[in-house]
PyMOL Python script that loads the backbone (N, CA, C, O; Angstrom):
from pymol import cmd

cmd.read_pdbstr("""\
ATOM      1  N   UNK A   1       0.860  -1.171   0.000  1.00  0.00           N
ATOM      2  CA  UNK A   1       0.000   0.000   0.000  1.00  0.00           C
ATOM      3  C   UNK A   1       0.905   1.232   0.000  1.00  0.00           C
ATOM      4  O   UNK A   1       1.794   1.385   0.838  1.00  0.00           O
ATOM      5  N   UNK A   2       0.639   2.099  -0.974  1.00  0.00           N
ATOM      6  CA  UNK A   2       0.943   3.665  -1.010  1.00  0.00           C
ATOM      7  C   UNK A   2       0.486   4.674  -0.507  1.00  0.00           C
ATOM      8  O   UNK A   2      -0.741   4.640  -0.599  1.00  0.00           O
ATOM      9  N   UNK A   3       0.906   5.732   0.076  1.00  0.00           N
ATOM     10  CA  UNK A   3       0.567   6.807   0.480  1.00  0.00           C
ATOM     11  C   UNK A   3       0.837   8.421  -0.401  1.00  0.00           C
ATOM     12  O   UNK A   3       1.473   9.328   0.134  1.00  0.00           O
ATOM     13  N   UNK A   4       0.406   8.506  -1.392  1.00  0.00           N
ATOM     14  CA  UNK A   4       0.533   9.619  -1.833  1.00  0.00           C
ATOM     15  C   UNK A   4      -0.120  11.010  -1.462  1.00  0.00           C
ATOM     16  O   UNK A   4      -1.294  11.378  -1.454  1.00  0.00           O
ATOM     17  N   UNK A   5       1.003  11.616  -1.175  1.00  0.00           N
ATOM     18  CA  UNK A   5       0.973  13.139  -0.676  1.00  0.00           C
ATOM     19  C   UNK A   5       0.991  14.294  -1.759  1.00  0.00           C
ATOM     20  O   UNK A   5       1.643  14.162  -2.794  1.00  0.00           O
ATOM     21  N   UNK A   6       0.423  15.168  -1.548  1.00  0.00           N
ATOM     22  CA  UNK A   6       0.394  16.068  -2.491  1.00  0.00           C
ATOM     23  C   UNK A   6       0.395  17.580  -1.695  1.00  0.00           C
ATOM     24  O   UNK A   6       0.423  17.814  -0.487  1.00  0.00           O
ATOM     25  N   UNK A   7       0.349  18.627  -3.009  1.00  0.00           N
ATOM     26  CA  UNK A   7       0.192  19.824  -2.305  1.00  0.00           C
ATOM     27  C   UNK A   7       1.265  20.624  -1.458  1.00  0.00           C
ATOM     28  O   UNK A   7       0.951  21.680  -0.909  1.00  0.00           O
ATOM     29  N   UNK A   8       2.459  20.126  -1.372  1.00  0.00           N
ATOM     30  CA  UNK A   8       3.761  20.364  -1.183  1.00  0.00           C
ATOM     31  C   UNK A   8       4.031  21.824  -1.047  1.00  0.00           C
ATOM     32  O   UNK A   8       3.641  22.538  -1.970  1.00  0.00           O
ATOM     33  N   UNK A   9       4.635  22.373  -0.040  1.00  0.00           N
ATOM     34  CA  UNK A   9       5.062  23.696  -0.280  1.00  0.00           C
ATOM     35  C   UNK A   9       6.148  23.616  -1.089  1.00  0.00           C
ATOM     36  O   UNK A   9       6.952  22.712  -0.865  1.00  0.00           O
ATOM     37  N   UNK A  10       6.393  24.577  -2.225  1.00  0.00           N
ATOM     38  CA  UNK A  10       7.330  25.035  -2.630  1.00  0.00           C
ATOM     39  C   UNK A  10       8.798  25.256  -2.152  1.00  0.00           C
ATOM     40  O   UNK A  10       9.875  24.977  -2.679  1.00  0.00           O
ATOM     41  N   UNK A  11       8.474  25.844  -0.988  1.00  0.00           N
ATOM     42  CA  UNK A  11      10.006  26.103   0.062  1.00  0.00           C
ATOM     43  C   UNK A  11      10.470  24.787   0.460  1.00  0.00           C
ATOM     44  O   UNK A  11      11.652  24.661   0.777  1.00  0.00           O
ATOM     45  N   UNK A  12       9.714  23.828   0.482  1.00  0.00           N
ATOM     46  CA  UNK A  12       9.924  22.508   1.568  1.00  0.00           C
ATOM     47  C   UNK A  12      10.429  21.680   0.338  1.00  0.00           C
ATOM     48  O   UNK A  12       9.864  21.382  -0.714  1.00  0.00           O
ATOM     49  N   UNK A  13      12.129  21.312   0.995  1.00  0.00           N
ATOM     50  CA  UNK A  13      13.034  20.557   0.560  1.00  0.00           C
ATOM     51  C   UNK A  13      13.323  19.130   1.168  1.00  0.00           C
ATOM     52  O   UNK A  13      13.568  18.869   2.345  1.00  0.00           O
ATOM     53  N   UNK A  14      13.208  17.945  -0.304  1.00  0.00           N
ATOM     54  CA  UNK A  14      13.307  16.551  -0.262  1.00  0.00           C
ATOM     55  C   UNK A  14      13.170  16.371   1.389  1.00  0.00           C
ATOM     56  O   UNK A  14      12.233  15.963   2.075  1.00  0.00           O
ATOM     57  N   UNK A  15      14.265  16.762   1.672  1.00  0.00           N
ATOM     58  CA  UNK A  15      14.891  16.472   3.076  1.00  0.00           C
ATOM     59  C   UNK A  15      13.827  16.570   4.285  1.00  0.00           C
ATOM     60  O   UNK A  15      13.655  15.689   5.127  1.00  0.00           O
ATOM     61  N   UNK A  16      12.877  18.283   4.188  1.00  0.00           N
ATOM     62  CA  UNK A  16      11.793  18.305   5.220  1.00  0.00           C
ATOM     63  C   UNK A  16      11.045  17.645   4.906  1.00  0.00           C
ATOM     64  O   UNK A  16      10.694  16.949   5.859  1.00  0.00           O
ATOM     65  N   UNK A  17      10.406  17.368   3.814  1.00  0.00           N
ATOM     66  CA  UNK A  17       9.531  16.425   3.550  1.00  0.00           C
ATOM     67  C   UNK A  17       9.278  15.238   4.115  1.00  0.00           C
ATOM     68  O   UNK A  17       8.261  15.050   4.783  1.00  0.00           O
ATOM     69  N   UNK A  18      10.406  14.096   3.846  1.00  0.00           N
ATOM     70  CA  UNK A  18      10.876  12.740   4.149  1.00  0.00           C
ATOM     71  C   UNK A  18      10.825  12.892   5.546  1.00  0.00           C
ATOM     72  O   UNK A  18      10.055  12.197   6.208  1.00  0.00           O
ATOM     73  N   UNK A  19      11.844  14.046   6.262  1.00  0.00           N
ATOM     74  CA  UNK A  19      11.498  14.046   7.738  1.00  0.00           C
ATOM     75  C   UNK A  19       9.970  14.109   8.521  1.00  0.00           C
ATOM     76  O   UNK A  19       9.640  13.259   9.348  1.00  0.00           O
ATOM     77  N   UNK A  20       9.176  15.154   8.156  1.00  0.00           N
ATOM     78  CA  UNK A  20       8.006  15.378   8.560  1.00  0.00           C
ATOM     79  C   UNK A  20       7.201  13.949   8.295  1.00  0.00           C
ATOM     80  O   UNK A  20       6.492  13.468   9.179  1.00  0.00           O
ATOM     81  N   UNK A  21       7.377  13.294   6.961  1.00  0.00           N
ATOM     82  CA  UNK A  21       6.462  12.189   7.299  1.00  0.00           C
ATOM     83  C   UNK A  21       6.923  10.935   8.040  1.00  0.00           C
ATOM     84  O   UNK A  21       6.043  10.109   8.284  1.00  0.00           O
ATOM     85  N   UNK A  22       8.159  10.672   8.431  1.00  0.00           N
ATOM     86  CA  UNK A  22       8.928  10.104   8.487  1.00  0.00           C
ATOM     87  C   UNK A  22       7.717  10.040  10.237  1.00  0.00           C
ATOM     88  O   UNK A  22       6.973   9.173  10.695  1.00  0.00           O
ATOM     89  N   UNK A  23       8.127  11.498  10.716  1.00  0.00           N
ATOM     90  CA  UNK A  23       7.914  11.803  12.006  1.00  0.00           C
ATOM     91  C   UNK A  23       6.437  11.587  11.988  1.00  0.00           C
ATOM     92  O   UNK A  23       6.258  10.783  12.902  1.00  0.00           O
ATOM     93  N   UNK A  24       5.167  11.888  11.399  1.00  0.00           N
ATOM     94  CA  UNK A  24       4.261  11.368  11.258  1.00  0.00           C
ATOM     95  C   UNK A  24       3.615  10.057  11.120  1.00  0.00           C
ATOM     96  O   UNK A  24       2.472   9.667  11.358  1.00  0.00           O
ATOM     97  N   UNK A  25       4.480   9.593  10.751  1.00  0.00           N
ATOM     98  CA  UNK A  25       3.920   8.321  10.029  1.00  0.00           C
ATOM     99  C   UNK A  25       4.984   7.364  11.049  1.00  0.00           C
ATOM    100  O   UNK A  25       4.238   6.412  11.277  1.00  0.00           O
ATOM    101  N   UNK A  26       5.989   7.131  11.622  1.00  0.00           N
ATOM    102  CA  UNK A  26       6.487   6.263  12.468  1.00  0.00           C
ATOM    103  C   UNK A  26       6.979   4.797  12.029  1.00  0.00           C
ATOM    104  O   UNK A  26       8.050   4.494  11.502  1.00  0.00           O
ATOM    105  N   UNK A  27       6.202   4.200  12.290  1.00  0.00           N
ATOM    106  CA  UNK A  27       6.971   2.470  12.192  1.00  0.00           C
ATOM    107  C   UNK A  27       5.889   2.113  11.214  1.00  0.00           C
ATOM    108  O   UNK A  27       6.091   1.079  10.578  1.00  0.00           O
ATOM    109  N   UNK A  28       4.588   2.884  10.929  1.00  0.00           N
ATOM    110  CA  UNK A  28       3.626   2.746   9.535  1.00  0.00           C
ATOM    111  C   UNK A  28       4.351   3.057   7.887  1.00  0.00           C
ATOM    112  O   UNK A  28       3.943   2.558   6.838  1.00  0.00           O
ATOM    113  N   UNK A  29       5.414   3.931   8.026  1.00  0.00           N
ATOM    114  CA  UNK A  29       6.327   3.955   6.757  1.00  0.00           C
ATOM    115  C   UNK A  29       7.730   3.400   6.599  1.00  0.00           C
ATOM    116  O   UNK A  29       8.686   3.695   7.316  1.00  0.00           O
ATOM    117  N   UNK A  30       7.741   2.129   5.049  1.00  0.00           N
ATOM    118  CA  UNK A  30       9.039   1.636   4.971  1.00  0.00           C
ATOM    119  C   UNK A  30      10.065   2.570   4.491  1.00  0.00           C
ATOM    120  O   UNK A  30      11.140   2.798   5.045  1.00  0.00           O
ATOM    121  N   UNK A  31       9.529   3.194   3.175  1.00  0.00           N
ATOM    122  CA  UNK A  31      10.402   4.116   2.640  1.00  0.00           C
ATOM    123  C   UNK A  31       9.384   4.769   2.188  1.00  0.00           C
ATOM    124  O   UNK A  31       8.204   4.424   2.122  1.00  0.00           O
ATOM    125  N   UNK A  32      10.346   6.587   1.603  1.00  0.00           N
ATOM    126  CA  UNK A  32       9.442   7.423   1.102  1.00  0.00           C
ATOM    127  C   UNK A  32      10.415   8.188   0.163  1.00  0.00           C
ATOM    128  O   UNK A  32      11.645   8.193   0.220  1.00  0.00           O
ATOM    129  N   UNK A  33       9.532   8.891  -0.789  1.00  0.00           N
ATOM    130  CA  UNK A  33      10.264   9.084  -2.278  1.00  0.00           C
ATOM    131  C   UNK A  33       9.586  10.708  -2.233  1.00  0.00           C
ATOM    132  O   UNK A  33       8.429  10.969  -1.902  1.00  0.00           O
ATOM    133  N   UNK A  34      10.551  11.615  -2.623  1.00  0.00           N
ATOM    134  CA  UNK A  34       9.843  12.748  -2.550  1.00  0.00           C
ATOM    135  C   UNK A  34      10.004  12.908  -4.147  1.00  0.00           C
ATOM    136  O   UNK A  34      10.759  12.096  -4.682  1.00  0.00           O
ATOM    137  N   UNK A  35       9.304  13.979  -5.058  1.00  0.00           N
ATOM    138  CA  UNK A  35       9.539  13.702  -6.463  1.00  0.00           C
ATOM    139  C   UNK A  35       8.602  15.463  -6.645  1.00  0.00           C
ATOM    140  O   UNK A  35       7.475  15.898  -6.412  1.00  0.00           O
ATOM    141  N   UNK A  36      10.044  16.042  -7.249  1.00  0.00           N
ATOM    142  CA  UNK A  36       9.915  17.513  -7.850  1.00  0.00           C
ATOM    143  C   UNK A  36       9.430  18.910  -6.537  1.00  0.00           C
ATOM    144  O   UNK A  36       8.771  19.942  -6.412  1.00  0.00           O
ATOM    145  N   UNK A  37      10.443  17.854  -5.718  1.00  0.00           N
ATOM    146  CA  UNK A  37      10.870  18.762  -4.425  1.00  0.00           C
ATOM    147  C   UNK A  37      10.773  20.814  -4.575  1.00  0.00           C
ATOM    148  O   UNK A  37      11.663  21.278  -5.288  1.00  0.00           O
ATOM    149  N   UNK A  38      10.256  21.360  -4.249  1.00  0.00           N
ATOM    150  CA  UNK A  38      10.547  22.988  -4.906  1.00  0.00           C
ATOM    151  C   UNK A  38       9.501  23.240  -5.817  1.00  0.00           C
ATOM    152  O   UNK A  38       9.258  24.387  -6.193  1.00  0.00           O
ATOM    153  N   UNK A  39       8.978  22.435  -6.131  1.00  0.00           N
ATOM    154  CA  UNK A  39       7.814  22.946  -7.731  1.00  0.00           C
ATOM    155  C   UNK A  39       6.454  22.559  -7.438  1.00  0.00           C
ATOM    156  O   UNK A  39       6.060  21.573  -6.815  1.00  0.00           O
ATOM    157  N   UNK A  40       5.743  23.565  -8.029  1.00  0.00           N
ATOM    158  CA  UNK A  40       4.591  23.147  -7.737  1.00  0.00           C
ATOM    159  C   UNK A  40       3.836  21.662  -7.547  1.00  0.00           C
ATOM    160  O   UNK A  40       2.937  21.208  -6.839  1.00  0.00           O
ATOM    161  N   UNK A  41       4.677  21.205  -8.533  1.00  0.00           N
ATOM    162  CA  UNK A  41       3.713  19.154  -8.834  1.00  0.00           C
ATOM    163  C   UNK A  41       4.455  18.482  -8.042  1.00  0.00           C
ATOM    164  O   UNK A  41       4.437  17.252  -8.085  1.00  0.00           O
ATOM    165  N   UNK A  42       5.292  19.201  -7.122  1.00  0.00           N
ATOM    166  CA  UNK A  42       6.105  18.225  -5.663  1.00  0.00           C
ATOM    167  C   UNK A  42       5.146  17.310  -5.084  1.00  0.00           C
ATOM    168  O   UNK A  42       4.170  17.841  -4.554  1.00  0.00           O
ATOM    169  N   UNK A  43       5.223  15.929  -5.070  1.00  0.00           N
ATOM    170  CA  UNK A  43       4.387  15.049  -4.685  1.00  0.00           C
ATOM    171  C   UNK A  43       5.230  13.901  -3.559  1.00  0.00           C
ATOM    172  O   UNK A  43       6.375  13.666  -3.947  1.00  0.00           O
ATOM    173  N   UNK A  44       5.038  13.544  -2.919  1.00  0.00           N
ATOM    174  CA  UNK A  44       5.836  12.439  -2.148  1.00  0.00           C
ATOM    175  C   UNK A  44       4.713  10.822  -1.868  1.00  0.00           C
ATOM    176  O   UNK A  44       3.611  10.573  -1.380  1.00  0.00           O
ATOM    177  N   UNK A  45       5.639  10.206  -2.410  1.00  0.00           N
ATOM    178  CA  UNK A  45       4.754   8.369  -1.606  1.00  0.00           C
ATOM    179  C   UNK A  45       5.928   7.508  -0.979  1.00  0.00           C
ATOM    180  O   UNK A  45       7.051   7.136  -1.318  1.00  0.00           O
ATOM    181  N   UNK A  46       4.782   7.344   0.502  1.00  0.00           N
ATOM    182  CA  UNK A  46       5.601   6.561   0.971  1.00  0.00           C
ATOM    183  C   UNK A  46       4.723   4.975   1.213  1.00  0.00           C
ATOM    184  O   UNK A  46       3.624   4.495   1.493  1.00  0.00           O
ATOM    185  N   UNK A  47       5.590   4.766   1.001  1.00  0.00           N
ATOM    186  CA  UNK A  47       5.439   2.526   1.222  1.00  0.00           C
ATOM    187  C   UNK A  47       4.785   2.620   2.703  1.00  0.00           C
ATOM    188  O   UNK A  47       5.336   2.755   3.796  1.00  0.00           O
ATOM    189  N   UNK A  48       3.955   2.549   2.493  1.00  0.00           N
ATOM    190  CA  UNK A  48       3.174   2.074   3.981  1.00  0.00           C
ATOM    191  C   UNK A  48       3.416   0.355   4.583  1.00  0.00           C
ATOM    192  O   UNK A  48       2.882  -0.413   3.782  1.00  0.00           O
ATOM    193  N   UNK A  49       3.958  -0.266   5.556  1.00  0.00           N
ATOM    194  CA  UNK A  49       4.017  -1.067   6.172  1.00  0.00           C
ATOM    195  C   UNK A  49       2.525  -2.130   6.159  1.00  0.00           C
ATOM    196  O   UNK A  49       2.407  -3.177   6.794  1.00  0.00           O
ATOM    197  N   UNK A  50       1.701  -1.631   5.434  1.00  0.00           N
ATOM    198  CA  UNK A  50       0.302  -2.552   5.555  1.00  0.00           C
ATOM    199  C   UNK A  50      -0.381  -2.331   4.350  1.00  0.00           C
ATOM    200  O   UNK A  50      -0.660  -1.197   3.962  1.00  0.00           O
ATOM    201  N   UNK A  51      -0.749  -3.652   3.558  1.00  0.00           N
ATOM    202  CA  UNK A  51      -1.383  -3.720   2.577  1.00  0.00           C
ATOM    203  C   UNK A  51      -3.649  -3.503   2.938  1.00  0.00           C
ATOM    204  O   UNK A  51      -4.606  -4.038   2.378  1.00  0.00           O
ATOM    205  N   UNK A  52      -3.581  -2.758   3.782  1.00  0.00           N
ATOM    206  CA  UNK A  52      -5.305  -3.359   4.313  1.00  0.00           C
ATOM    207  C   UNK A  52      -5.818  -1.352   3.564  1.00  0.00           C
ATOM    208  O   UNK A  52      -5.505  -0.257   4.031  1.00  0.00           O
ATOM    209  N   UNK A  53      -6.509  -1.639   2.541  1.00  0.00           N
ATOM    210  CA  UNK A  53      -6.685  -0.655   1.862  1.00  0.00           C
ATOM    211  C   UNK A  53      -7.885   0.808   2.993  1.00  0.00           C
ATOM    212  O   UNK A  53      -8.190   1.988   2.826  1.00  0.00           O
ATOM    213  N   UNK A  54      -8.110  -0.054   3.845  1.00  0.00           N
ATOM    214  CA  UNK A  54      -9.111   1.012   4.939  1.00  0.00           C
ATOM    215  C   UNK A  54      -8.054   1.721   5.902  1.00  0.00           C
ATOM    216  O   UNK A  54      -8.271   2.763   6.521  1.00  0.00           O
ATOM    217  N   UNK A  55      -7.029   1.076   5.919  1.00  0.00           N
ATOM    218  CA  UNK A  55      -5.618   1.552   6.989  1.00  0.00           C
ATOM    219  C   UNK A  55      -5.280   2.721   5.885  1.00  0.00           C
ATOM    220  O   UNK A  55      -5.673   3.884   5.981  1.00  0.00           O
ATOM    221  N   UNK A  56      -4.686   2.330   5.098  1.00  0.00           N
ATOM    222  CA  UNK A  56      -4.304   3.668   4.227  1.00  0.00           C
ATOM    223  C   UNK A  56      -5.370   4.467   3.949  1.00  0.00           C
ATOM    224  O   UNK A  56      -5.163   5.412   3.188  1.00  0.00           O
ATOM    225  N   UNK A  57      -5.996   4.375   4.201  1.00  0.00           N
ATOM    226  CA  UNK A  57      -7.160   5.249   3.768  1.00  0.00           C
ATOM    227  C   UNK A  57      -7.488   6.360   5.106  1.00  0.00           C
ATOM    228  O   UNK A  57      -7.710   7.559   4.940  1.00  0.00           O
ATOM    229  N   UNK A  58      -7.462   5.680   6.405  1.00  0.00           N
ATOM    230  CA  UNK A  58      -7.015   6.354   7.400  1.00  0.00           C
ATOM    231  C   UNK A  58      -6.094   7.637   7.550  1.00  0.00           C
ATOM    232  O   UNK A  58      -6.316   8.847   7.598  1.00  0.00           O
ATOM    233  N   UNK A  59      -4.976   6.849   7.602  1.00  0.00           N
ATOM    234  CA  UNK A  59      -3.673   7.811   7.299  1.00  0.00           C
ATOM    235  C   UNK A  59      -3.929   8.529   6.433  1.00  0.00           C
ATOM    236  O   UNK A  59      -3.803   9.617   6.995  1.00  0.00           O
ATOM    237  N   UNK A  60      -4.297   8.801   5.115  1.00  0.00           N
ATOM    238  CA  UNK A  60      -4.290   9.714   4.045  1.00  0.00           C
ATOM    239  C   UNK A  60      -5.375  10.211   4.922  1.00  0.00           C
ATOM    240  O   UNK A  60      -4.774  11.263   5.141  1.00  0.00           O
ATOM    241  N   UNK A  61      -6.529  10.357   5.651  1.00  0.00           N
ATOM    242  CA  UNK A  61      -7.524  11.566   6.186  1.00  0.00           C
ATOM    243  C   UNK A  61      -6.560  11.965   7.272  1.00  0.00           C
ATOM    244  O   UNK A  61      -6.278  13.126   6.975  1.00  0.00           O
ATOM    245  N   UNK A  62      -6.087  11.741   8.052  1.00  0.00           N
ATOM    246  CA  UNK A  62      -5.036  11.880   9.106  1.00  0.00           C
ATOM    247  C   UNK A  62      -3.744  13.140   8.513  1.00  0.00           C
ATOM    248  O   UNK A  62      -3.161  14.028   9.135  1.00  0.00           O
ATOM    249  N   UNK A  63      -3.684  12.799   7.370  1.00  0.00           N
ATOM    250  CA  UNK A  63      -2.545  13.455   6.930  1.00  0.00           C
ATOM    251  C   UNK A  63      -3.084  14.828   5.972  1.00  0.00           C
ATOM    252  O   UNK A  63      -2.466  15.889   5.888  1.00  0.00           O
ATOM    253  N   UNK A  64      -4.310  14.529   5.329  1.00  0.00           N
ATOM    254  CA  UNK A  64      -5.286  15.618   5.213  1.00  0.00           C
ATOM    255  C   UNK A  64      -5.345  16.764   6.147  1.00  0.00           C
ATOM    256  O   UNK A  64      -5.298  17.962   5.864  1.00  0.00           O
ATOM    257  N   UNK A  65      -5.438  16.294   7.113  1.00  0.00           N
ATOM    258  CA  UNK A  65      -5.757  17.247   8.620  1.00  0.00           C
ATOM    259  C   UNK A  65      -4.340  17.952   8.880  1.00  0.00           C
ATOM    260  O   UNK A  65      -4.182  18.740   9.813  1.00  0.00           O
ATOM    261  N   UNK A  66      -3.499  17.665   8.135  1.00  0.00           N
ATOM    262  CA  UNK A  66      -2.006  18.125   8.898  1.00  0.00           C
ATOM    263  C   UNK A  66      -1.504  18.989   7.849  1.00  0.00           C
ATOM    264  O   UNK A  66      -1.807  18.683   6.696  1.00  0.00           O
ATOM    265  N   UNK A  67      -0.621  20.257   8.094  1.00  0.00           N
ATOM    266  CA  UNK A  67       0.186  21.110   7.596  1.00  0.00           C
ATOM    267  C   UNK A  67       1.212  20.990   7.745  1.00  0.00           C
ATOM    268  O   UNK A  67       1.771  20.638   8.783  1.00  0.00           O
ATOM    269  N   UNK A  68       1.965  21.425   6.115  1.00  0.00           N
ATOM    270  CA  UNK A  68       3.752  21.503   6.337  1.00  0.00           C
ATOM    271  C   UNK A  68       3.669  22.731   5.997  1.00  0.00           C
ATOM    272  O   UNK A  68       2.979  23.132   5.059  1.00  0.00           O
ATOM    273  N   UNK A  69       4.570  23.641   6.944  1.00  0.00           N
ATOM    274  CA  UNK A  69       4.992  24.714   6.642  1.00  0.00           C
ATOM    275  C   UNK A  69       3.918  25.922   5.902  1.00  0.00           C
ATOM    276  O   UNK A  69       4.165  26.759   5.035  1.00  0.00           O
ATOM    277  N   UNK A  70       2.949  25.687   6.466  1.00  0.00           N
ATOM    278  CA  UNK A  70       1.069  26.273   6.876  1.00  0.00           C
ATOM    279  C   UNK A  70       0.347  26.174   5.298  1.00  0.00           C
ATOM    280  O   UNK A  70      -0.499  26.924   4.812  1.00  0.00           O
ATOM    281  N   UNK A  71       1.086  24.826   4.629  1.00  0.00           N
ATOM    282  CA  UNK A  71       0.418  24.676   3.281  1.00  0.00           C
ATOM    283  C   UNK A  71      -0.600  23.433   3.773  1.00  0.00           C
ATOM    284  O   UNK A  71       0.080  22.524   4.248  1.00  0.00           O
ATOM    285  N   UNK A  72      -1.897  23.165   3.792  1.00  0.00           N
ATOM    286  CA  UNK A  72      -2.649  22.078   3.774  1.00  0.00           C
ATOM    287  C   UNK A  72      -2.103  20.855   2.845  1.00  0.00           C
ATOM    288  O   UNK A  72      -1.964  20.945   1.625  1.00  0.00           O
ATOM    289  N   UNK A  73      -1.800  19.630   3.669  1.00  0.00           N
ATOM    290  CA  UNK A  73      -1.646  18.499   2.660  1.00  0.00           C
ATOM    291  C   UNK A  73      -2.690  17.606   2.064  1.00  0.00           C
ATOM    292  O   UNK A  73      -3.735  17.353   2.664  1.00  0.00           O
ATOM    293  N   UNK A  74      -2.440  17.195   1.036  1.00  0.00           N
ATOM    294  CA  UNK A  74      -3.237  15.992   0.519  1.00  0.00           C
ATOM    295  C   UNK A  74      -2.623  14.736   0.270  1.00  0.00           C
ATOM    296  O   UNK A  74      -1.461  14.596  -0.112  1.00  0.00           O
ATOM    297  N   UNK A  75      -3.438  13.826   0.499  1.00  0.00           N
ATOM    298  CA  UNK A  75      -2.908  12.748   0.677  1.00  0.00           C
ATOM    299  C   UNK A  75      -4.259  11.615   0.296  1.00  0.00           C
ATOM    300  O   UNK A  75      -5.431  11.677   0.666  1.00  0.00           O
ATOM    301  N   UNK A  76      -3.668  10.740  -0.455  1.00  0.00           N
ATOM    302  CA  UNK A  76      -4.907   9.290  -0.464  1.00  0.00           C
ATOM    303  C   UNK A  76      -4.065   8.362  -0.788  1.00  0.00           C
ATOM    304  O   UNK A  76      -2.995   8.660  -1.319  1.00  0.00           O
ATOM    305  N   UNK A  77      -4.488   6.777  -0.458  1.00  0.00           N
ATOM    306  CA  UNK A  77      -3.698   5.551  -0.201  1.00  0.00           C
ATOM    307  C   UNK A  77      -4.565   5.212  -1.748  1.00  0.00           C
ATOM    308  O   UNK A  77      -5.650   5.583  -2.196  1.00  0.00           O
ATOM    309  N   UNK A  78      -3.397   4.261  -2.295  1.00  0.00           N
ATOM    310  CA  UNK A  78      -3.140   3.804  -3.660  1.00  0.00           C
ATOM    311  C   UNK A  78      -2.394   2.199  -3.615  1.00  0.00           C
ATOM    312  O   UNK A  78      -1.213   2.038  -3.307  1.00  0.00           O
ATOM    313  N   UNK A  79      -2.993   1.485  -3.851  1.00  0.00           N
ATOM    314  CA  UNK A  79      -2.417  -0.052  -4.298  1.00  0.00           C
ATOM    315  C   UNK A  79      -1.162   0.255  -4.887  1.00  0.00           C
ATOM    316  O   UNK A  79      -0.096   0.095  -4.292  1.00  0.00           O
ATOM    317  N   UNK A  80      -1.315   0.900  -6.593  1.00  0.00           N
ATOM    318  CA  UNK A  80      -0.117   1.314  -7.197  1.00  0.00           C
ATOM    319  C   UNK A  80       1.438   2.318  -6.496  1.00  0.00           C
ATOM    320  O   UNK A  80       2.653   2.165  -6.370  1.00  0.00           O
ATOM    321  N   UNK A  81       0.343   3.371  -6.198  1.00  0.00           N
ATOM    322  CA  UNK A  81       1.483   4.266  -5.926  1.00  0.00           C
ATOM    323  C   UNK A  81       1.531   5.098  -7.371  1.00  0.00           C
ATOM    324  O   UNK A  81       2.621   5.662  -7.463  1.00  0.00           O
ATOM    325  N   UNK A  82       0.715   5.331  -8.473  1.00  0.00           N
ATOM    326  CA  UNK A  82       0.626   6.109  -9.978  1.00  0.00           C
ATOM    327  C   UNK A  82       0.080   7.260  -9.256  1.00  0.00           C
ATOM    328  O   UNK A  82      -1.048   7.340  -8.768  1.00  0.00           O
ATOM    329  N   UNK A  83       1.392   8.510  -9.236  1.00  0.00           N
ATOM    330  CA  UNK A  83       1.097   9.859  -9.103  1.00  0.00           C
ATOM    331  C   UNK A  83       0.142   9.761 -10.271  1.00  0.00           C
ATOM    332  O   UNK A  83       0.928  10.383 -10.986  1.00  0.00           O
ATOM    333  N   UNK A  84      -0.737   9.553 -10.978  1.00  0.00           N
ATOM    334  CA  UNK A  84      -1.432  10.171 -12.096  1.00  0.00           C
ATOM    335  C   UNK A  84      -2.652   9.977 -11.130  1.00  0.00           C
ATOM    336  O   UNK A  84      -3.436  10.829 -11.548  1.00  0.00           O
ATOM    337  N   UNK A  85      -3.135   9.476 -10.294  1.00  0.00           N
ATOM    338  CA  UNK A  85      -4.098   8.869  -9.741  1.00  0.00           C
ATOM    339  C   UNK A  85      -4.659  10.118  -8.415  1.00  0.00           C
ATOM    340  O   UNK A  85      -5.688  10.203  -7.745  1.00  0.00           O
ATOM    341  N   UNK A  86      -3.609  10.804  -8.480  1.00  0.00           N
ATOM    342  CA  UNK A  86      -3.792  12.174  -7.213  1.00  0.00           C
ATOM    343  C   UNK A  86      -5.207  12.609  -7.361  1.00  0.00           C
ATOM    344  O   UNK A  86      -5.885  12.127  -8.268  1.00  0.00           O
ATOM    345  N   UNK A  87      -5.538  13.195  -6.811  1.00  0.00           N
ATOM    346  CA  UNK A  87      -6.837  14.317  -6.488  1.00  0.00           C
ATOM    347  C   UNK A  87      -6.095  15.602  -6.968  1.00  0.00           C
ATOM    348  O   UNK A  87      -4.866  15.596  -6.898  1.00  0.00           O
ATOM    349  N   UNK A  88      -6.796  16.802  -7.495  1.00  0.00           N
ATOM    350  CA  UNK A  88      -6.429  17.972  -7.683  1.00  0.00           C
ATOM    351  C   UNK A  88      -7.548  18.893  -6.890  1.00  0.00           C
ATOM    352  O   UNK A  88      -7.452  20.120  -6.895  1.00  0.00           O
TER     353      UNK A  88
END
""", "prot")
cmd.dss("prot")
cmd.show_as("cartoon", "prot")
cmd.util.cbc("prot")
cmd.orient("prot")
């Protein structure tokens, strides 16, 4: 199961990114991929630790509710992990 994030601040680099969810997300994320860090279509997915599609689905409203750097995130759980699949 995937966790794709969206909605990225601009200012917020690979590095805060990966940390903040890192710190959010705990022993629920294996790895996480940040992709076009700085730009508007900055998106990040991370490998969620559990394939149970209502768990990710959780976390992505969980992570809805949360701000990086006072930009609202988006987020929804994905089998694939296909950034094409985001919400706008």
């Amino acid at each position: 199961m995937n966790l794709l994030v969206w909605n990225l601040p601009r200012r917020c680099a690979a590095r805060e990114v990966r940390r903040f969810l890192e710190h959010e997300l705990g022993d629920l994320v294996s790895d996480i991929e940040v992709h076009g860090a700085g730009t508007a279509q900055a998106y990040a997915i991370a490998r969620l630790a559990t394939d149970v599609p209502y768990i990710g689905e959780a976390i992505a409203q969980k992570l809805c509710r949360q701000r990086l750097l006072d930009a609202p995130l988006r987020a929804r759980a994905s089998a694939s992990g296909d950034a094409s699949t985001r919400l706008h």
